[in-house]
GUMARVO-958532 format. One line per 4 residues: for each residue x, z, y of N, C-alpha, C. Coordinates in Angstrom, 3 decimals. Layout:
<nodes>
X/Z/Y/X/Z/Y/X/Z/Y; ...
</nodes>
This chain:
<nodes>
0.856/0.000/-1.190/0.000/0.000/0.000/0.891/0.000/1.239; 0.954/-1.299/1.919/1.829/-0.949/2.807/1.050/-0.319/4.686; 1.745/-0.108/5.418/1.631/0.660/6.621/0.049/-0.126/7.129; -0.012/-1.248/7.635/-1.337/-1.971/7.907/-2.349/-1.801/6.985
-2.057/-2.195/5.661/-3.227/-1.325/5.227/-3.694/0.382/5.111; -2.818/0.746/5.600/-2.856/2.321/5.620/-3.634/2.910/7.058; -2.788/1.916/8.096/-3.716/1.893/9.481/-5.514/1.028/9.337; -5.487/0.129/8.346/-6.826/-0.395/8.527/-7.809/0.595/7.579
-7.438/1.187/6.622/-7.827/2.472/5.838/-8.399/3.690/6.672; -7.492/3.974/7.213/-7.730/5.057/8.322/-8.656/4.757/9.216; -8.134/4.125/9.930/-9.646/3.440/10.861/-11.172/3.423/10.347; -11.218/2.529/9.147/-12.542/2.582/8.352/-12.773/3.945/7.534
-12.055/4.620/7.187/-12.329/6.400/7.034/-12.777/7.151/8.109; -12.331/6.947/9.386/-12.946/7.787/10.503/-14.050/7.224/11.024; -14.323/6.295/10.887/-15.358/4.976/11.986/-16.750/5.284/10.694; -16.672/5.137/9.450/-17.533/5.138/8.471/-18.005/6.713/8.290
-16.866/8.074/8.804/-17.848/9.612/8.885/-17.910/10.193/10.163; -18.228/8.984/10.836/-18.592/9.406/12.712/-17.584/10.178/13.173; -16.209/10.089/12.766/-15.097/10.687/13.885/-14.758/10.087/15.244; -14.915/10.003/16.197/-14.377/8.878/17.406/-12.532/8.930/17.038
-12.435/7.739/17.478/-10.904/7.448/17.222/-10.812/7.146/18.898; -10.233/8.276/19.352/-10.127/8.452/20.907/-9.033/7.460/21.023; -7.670/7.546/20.808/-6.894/6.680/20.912/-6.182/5.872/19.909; -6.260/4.795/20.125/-5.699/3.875/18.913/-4.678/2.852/19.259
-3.694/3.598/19.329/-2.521/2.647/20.005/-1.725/2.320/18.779; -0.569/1.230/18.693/0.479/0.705/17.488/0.700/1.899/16.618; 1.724/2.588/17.253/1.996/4.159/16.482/1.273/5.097/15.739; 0.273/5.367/16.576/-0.600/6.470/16.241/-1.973/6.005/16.978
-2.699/7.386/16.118/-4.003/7.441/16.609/-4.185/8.358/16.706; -5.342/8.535/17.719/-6.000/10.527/17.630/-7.493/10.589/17.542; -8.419/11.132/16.641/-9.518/11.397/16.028/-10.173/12.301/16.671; -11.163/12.334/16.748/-11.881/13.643/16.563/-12.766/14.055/16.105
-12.734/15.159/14.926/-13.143/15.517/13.947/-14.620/15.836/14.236; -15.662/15.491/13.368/-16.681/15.991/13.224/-16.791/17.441/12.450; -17.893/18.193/12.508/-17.694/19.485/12.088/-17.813/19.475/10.618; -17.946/18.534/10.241/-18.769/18.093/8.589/-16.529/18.065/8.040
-16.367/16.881/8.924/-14.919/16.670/8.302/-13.659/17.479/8.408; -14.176/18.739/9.598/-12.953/19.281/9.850/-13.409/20.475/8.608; -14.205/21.099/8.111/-14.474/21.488/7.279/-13.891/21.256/6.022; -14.304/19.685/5.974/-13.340/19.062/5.199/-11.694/19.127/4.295
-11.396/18.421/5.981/-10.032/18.676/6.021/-8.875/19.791/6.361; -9.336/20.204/7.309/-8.164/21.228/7.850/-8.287/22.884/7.463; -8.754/22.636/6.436/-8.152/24.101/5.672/-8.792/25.331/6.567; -9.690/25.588/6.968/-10.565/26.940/8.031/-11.372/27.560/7.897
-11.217/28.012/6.228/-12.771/28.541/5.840/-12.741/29.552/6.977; -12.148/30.757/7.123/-12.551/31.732/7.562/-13.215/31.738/9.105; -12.887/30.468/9.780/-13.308/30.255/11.851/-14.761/29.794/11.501; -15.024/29.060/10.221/-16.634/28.389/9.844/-17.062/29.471/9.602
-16.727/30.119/8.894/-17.623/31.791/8.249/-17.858/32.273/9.349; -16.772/32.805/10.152/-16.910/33.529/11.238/-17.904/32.793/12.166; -17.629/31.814/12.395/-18.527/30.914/13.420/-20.403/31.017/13.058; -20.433/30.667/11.798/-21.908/30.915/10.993/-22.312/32.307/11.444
-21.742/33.381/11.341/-22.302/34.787/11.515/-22.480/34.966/12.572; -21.508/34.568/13.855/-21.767/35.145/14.830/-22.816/34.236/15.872; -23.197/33.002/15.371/-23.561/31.624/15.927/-22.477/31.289/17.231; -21.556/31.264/17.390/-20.231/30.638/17.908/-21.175/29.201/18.284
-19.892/28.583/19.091/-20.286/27.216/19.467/-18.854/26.633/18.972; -19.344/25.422/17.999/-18.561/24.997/17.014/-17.162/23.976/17.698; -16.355/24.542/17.106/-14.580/23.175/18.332/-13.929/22.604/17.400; -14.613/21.415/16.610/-13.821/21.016/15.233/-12.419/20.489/16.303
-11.352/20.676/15.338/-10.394/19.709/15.800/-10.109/18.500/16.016; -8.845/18.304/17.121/-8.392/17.005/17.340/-7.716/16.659/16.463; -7.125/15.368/15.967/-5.857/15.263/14.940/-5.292/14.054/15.503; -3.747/14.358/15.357/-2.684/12.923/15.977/-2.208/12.474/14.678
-2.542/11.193/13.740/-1.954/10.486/12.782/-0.921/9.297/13.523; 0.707/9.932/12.994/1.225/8.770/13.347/1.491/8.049/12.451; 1.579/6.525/12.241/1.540/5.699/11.703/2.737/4.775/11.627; 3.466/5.166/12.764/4.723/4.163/13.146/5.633/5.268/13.815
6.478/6.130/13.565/6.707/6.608/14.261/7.947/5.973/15.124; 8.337/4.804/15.378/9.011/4.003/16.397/8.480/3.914/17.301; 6.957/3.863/17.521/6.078/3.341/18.277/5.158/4.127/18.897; 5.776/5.509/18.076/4.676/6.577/18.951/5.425/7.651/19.794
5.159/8.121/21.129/5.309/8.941/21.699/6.469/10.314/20.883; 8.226/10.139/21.308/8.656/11.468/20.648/8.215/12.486/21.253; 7.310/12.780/22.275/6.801/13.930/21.664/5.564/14.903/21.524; 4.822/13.311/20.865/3.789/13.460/20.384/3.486/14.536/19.189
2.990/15.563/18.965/3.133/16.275/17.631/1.765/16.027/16.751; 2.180/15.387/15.416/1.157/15.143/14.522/1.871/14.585/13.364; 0.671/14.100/12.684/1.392/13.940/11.470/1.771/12.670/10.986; 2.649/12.925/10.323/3.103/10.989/10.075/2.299/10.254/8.606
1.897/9.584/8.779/1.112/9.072/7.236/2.026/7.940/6.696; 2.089/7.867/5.916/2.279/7.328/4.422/1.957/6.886/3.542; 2.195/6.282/2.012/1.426/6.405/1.131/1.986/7.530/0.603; 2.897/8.427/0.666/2.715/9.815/-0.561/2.419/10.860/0.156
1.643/10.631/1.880/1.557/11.619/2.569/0.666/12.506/1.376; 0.224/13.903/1.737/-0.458/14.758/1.551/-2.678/14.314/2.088; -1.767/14.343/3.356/-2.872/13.697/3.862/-3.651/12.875/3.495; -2.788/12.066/3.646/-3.637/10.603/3.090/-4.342/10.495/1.726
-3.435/10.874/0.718/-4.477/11.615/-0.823/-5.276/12.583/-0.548; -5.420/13.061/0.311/-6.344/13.722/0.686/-7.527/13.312/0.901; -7.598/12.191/1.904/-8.523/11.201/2.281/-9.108/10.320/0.956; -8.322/10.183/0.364/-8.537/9.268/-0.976/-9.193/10.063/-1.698
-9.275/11.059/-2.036/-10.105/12.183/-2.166/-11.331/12.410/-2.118; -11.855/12.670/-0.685/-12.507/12.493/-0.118/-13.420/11.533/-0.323; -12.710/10.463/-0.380/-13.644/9.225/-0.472/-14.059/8.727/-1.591; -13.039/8.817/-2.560/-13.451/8.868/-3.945/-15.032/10.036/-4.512
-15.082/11.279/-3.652/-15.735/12.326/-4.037/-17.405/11.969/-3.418; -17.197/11.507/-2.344/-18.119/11.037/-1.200/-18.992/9.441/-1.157; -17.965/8.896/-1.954/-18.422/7.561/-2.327/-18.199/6.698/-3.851; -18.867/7.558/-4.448/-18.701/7.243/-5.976/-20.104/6.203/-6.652
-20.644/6.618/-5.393/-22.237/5.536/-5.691/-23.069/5.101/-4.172; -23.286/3.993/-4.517/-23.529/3.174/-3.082/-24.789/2.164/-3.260; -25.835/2.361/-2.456/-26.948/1.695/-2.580/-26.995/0.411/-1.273; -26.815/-0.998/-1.661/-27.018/-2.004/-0.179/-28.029/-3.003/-0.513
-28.376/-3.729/0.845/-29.293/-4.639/0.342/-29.372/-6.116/0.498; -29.134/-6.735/0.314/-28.651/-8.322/0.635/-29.382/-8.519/2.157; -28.926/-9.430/3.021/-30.083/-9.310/3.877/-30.209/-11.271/3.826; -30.960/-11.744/3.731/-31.480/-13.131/2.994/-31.032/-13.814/4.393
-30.794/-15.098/4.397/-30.160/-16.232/5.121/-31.500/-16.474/6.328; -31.086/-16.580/7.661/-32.041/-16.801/8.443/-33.456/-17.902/8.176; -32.919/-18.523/7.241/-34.151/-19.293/6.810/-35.424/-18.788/6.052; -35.108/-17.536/5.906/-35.739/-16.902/5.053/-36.804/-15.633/5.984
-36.503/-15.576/7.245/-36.916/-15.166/7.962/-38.520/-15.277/8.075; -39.502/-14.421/8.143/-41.213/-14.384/7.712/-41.463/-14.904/6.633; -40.791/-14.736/5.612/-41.025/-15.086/4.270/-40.830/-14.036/3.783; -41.583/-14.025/2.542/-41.552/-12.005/1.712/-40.120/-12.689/0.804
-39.340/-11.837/0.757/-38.089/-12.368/-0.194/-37.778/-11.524/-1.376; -37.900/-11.482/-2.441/-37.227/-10.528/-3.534/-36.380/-10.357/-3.932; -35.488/-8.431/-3.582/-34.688/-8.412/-4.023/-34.084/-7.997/-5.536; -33.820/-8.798/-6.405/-33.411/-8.523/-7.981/-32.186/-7.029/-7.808
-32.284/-6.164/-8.410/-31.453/-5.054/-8.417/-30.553/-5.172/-9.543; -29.144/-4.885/-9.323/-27.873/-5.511/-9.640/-27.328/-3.798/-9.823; -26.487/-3.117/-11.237/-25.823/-2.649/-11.316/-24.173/-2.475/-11.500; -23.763/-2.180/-10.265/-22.066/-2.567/-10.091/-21.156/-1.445/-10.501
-20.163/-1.585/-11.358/-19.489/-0.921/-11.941/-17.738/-0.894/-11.785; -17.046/-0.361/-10.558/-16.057/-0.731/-10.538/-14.970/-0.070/-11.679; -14.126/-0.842/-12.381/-13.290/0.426/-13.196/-12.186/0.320/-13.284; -11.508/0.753/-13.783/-9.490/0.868/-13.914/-9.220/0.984/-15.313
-9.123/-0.171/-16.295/-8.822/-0.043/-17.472/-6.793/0.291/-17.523; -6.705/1.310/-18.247/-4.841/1.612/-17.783/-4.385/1.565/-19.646; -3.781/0.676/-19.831/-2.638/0.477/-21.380/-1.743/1.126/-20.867; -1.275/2.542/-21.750/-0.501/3.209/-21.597/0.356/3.539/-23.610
1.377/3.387/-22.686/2.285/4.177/-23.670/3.774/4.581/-23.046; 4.716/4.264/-23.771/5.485/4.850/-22.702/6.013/3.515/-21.417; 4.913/2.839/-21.359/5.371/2.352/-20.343/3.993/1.828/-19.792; 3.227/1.907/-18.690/1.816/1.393/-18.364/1.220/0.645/-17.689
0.422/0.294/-17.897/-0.182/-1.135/-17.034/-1.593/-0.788/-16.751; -2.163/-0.950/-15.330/-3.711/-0.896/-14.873/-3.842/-2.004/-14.366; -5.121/-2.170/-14.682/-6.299/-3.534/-14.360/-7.346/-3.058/-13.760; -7.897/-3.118/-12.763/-9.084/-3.682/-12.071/-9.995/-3.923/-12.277
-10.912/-3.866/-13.041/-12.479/-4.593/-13.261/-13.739/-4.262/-12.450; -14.196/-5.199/-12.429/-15.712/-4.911/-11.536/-16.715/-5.574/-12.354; -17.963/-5.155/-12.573/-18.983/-5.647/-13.906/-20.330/-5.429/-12.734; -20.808/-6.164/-13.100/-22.025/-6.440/-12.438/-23.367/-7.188/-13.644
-24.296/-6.197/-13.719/-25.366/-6.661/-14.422/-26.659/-6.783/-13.401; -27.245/-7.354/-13.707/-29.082/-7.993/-13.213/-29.718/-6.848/-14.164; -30.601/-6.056/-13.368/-31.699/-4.947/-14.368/-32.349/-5.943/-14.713; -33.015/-7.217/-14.233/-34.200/-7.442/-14.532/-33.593/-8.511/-15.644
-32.983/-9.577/-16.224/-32.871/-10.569/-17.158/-31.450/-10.336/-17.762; -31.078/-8.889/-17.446/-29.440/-8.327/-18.406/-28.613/-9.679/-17.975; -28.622/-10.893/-17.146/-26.447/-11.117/-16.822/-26.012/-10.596/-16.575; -24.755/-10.690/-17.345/-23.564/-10.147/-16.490/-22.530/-10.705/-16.238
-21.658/-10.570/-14.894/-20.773/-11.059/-14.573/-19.697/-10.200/-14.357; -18.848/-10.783/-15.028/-17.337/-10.165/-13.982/-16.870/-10.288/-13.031; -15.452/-9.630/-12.278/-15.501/-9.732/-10.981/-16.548/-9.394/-9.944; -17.550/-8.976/-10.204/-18.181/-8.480/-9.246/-18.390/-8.406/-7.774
-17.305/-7.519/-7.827/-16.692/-7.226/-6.549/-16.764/-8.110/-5.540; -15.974/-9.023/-6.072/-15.302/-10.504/-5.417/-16.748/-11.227/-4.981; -17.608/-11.083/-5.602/-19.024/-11.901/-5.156/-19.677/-11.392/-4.057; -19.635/-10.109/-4.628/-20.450/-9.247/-3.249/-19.620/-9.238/-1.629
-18.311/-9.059/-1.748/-17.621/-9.780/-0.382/-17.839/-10.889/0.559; -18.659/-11.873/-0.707/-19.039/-12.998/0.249/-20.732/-13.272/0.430; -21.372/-12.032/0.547/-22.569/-11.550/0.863/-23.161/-10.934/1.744; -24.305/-11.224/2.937/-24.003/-10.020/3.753/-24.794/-8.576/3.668
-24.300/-7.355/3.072/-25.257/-6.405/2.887/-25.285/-5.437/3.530; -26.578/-4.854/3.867/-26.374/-3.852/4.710/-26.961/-2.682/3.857; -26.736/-1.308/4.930/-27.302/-0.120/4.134/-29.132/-0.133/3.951; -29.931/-0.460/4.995/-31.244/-0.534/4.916/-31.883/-1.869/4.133
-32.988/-1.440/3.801/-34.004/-2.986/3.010/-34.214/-3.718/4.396; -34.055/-5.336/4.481/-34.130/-5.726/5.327/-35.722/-6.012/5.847; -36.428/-6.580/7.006/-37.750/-7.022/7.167/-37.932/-8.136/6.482; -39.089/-8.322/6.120/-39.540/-9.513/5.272/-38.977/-9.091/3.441
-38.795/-8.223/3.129/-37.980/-8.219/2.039/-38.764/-7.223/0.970; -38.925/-7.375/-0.077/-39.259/-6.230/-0.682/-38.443/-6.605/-2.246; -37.844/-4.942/-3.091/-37.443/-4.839/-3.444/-38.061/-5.009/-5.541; -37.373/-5.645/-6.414/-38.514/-5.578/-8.042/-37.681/-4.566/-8.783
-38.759/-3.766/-9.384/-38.385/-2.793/-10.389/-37.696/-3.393/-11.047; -36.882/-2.656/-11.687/-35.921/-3.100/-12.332/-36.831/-3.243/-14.132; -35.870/-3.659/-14.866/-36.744/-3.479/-16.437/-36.258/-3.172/-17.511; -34.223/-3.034/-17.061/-33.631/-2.457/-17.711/-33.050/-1.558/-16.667
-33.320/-0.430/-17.422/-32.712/0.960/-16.923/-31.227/1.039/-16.607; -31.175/1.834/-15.600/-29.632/1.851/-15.235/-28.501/2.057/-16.619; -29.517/3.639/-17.109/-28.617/4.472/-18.207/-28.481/2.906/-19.181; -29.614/2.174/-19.871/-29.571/1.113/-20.279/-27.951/0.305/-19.657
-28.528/-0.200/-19.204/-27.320/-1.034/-18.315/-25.978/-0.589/-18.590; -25.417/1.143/-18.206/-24.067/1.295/-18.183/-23.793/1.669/-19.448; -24.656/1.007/-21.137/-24.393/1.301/-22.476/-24.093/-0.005/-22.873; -25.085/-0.910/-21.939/-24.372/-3.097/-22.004/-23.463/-2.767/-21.653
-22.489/-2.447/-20.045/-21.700/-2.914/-19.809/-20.283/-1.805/-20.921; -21.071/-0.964/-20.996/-19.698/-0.245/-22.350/-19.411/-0.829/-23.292; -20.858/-1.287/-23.945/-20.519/-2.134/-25.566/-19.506/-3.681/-25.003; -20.033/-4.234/-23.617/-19.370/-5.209/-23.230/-17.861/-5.045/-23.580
-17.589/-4.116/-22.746/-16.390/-4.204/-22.686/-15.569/-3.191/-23.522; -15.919/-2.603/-24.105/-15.514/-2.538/-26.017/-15.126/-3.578/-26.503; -15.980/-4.093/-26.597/-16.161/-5.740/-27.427/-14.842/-6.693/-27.060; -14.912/-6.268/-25.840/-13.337/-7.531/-25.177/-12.299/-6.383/-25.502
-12.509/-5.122/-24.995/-11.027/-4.678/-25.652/-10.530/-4.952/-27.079; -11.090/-4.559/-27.995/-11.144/-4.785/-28.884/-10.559/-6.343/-29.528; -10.802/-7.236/-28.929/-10.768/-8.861/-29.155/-9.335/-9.527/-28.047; -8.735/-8.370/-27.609/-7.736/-8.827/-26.509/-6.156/-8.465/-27.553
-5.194/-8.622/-27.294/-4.213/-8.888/-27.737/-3.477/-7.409/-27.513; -3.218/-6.815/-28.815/-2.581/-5.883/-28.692/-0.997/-5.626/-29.415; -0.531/-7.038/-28.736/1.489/-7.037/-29.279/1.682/-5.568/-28.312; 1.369/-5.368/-26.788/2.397/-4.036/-26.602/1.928/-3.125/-27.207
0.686/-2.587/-27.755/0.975/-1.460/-28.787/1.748/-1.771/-30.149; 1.605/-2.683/-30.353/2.148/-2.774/-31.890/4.144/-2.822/-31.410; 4.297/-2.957/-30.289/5.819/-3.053/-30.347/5.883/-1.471/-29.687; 5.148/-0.978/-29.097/5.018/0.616/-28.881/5.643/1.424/-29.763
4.424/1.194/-30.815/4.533/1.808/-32.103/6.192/1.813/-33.176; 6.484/0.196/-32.453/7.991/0.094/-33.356/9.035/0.841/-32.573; 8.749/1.016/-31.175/9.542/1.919/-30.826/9.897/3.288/-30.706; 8.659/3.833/-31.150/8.131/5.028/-31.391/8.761/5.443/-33.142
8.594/4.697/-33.541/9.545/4.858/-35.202/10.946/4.609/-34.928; 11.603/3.926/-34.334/13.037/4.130/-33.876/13.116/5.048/-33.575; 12.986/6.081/-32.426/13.437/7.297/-31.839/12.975/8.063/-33.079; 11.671/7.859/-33.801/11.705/9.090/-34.476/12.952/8.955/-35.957
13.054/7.846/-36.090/14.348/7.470/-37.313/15.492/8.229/-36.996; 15.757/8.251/-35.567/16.730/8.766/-34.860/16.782/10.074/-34.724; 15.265/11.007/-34.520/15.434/12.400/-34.688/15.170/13.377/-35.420; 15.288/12.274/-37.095/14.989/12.380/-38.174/16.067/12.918/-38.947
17.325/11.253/-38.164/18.447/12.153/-38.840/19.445/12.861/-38.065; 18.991/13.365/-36.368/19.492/14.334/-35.979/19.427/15.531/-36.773; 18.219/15.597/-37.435/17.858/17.045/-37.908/18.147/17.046/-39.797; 18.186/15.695/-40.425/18.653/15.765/-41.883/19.387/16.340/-42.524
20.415/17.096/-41.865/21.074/18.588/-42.558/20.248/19.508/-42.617; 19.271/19.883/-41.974/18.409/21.104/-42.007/17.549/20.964/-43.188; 17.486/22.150/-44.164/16.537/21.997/-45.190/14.939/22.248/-44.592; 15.155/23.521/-43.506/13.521/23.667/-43.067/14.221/23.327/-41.201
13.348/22.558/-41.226/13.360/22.307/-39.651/12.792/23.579/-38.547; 13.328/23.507/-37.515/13.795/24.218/-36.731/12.148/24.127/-35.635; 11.954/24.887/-34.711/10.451/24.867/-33.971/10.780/23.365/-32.657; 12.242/23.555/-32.624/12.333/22.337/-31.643/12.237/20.740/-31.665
12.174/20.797/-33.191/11.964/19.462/-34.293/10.285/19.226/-33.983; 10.032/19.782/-33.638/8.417/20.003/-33.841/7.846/19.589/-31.975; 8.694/20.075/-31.523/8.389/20.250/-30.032/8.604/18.932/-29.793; 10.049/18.109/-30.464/10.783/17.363/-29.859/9.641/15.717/-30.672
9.222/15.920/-31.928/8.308/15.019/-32.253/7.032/14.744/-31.721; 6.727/15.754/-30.854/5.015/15.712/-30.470/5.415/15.350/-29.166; 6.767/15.178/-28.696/7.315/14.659/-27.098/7.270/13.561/-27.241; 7.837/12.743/-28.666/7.707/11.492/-28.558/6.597/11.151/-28.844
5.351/11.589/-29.504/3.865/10.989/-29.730/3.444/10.864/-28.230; 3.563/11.686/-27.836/2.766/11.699/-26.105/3.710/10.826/-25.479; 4.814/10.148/-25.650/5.243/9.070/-24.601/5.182/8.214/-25.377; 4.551/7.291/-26.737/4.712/6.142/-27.154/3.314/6.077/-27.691
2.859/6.914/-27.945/1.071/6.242/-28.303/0.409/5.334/-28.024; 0.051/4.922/-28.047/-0.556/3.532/-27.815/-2.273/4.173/-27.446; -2.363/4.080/-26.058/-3.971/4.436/-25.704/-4.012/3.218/-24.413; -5.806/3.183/-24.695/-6.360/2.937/-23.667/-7.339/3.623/-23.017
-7.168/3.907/-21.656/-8.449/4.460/-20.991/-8.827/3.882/-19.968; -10.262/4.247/-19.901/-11.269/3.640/-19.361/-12.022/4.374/-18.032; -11.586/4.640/-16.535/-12.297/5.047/-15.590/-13.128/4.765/-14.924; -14.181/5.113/-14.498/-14.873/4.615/-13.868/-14.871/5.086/-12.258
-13.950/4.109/-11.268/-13.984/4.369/-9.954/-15.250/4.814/-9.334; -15.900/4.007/-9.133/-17.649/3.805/-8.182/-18.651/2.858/-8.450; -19.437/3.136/-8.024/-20.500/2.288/-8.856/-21.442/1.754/-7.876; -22.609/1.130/-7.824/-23.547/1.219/-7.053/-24.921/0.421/-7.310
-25.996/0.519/-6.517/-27.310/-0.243/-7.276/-27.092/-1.675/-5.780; -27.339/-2.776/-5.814/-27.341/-3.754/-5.020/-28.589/-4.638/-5.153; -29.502/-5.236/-4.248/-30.427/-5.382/-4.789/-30.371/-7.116/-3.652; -30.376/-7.922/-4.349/-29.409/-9.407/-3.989/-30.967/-9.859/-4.344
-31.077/-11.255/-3.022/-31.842/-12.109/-3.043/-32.056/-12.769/-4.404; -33.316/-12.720/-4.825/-33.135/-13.879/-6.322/-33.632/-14.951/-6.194; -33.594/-15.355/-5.457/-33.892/-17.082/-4.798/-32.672/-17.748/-4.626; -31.487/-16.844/-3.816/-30.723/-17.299/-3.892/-29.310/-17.672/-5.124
-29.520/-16.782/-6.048/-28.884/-16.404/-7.394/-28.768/-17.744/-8.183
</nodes>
């Protein structure tokens, strides 16, 4: 993630939970916190407690994120972001916790304007499939099913970018029950993609696995003088199962219900 996307991140993190971004110059920026986010963020249980009991009049904080620090004021005091800031996983956090499910609504092409339009409801599934062993690889997926006639597509994601949706049902628009159930839906898109794991090519586990019998050949006959092996033989074999196993897992980032013109589909 480099610095621009870290500044265009930030921006759409404060702008999307009503912080004003008072100043937004190259270097840095300075925020100001809503009472929802400084809560949030800056670590104060005890001034909120206190504030609640006594009914206080609430002073969330300011915050200075610098971003460049070539470019910002020396002696500006705040914090510098990163990708291994503190901060910033922090925010990722946050947003991950805050936005794990998202409801939008297509809003239909001006031609469509005083016409009743229907929107078909679409379950989106973003995920992070990660092949791990001792060495790992993550993928990306986005799955998108139709409640009402079960397609599905991949990539997802990528479709809905070139759509315009907003948070409200638009005028002229009304929305169709769906006819397969969500819970339905996220058991298609599991068996789906079972089905392809399963059917995809698995040479790096199988060369995993051969490497995983080398080291252990190797600390097999470190220890082949010993008639009863020792507790560190034991420690030292279950070190190598946990770095050469051959797994896959399956996360599920965020999700959301989308409910897309079906005229236009």
């Amino acid at each position: 993630m480099q610095q621009n996307d870290i500044r265009e991140y930030l921006e759409t993190f404060f702008t999307e939970n009503d912080c004003p971004i008072e100043q937004n110059e190259p270097g840095y920026m300075t925020v100001q916190l809503t009472i929802d986010m400084d809560k949030a963020l800056m670590n104060r249980p005890f001034y909120w407690t206190y504030l609640e009991k006594t009914g206080g009049t609430p002073n969330p904080m300011k915050i200075h994120l610098i971003t460049d620090p070539k470019q910002a004021p020396e002696d500006l005091k705040g914090e510098v972001i990163h990708f291994g800031a503190p901060r910033l996983h922090q925010l990722f956090a946050i947003t991950k916790q805050r936005a794990g499910f998202i409801r939008l609504y297509e809003n239909p092409a001006k031609g469509s304007i005083n016409k009743q339009v229907p929107l078909h409801p679409w379950l989106m599934l973003n995920i992070k499939v990660s092949y791990e062993c001792d060495r790992k690889k993550d993928i990306l997926r986005s799955l998108g099913l139709n409640l009402i006639n079960g397609v599905l597509f991949d990539q997802f994601f990528d479709k809905m970018e070139q759509i315009d949706l907003q948070a409200k049902i638009p005028d002229y628009c009304f929305t169709v029950s769906p006819i397969i159930k969500p819970e339905s839906g996220l058991n298609r898109m599991e068996a789906y993609l079972q089905k392809e794991l399963h059917s995809t090519d698995h040479t790096w586990a199988e060369e995993a696995k051969l490497r995983w019998e080398q080291d252990l050949d190797l600390l097999d006959h470190f220890y082949e003088d010993q008639e009863e092996k020792p507790k560190t033989y034991e420690v030292e074999k279950k070190a190598l199962q946990d770095q050469y196993e051959p797994l896959i897992n399956v996360e599920i980032i965020n999700g959301g219900i989308f409910y897309l013109n079906a005229l236009s589909q």
